[in-house]
C-alpha positions as CSV (number, residue, x, y, z in Angstrom):
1,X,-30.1,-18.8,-51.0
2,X,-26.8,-20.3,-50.3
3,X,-25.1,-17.7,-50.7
4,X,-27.4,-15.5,-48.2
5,X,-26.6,-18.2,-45.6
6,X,-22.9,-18.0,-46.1
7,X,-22.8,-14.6,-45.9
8,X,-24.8,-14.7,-42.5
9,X,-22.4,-17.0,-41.2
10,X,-19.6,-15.2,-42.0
11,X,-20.8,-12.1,-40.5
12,X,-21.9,-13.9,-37.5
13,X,-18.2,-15.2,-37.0
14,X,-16.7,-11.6,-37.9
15,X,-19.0,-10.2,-35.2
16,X,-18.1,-13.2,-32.9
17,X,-14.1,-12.3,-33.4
18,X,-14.4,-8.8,-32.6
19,X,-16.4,-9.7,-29.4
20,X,-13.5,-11.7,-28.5
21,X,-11.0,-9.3,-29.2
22,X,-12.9,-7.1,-27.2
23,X,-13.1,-9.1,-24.3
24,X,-9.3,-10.2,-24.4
25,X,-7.7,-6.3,-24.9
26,X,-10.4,-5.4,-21.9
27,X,-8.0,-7.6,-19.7
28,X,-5.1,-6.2,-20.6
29,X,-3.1,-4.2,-18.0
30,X,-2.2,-0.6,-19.3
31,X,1.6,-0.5,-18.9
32,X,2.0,3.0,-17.9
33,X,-0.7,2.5,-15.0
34,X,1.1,-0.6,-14.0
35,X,4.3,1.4,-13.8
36,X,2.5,4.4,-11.6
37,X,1.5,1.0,-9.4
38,X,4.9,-0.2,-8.7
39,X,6.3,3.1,-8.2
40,X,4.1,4.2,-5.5
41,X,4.7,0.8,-3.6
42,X,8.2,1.3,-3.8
43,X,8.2,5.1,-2.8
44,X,6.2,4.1,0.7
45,X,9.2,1.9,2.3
46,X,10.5,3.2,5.3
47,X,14.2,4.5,6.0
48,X,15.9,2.7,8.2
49,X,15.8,5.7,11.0
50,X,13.6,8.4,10.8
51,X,12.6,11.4,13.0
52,X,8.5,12.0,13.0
53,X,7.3,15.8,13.9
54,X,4.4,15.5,16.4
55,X,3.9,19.1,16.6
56,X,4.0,20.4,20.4
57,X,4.5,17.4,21.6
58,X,7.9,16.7,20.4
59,X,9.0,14.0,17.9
60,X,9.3,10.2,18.2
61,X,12.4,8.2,16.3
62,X,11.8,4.9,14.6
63,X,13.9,2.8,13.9
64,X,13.4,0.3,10.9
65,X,14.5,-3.3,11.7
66,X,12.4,-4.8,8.5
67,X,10.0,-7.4,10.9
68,X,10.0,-4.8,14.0
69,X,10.7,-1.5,14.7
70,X,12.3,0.5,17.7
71,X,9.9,3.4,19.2
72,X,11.6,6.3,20.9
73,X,8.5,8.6,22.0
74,X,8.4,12.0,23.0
75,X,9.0,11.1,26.6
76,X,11.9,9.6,25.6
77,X,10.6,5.8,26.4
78,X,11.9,3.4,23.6
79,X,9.2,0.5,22.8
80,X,10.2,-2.5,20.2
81,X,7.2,-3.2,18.5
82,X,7.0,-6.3,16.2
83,X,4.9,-6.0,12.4
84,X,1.6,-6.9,13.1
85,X,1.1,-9.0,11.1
86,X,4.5,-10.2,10.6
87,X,4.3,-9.8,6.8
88,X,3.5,-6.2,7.2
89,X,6.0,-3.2,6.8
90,X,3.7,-0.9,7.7
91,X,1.8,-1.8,11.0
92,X,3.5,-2.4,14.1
93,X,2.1,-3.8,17.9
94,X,1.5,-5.4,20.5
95,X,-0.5,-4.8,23.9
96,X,-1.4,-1.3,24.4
97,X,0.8,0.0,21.4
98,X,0.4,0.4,18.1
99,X,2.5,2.3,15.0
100,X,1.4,2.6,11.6
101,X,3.3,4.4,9.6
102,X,2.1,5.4,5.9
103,X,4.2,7.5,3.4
104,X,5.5,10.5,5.2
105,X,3.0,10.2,8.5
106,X,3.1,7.9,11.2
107,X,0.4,7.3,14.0
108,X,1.7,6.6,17.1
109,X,-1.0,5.2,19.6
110,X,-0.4,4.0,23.2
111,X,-3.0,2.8,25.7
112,X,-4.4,5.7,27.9
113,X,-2.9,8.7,25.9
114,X,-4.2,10.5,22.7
115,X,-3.2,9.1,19.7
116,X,-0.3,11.3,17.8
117,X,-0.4,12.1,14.3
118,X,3.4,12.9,13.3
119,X,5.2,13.9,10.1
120,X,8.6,13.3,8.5
């Protein structure tokens, strides 16, 4: 009967080190999706100047100064918006004004006028 009893011990703690093992390569991060990660946070900074396309309406100019950026819209008005927050590098604001630029499109929204969709 000993030997029974052994033998049920040591499949219970061959069962119990797979489980483990399980659990532990479960939380492992898969390199090549951790690579895809970085790459698309890198590919979504901002040049420091570029020219949106608003369609008929014209273009607006940004100007990337990191913390803030500097507006020209399709009026010609310039606007130097700060990040908002000021970690971000992607949302920029303050009153009635608001940019938020993502990837190759940039929003452009200003108090009493239809927000603009643009393109770079």
């Amino acid at each position: 009967m000993k030997t029974k009893n052994k033998s049920g011990q040591t499949a219970l703690r061959v069962g119990l080190a797979c489980l483990v093992t399980i659990i532990l390569t479960a939380c492992v991060a898969d390199p090549q999706q951790s690579q895809g990660q970085d790459m698309s946070s890198t590919s979504s900074v901002q040049p420091r100047r570029a020219v949106y396309n608003c369609g008929s309406d014209g273009s607006i100019t940004v100007e990337n100064a990191r913390t803030a950026v500097r507006l020209t819209d399709t009026h010609g008005e310039s606007y130097d918006l700060p990040a908002s927050p000021p970690t971000q590098a992607s949302r920029y604001g303050e009153g009635g004004l608001a940019l938020v630029v993502e990837g190759r499109e940039a929003l452009w929204m200003k108090a009493g006028s239809e927000p603009q969709t643009c393109m770079r």
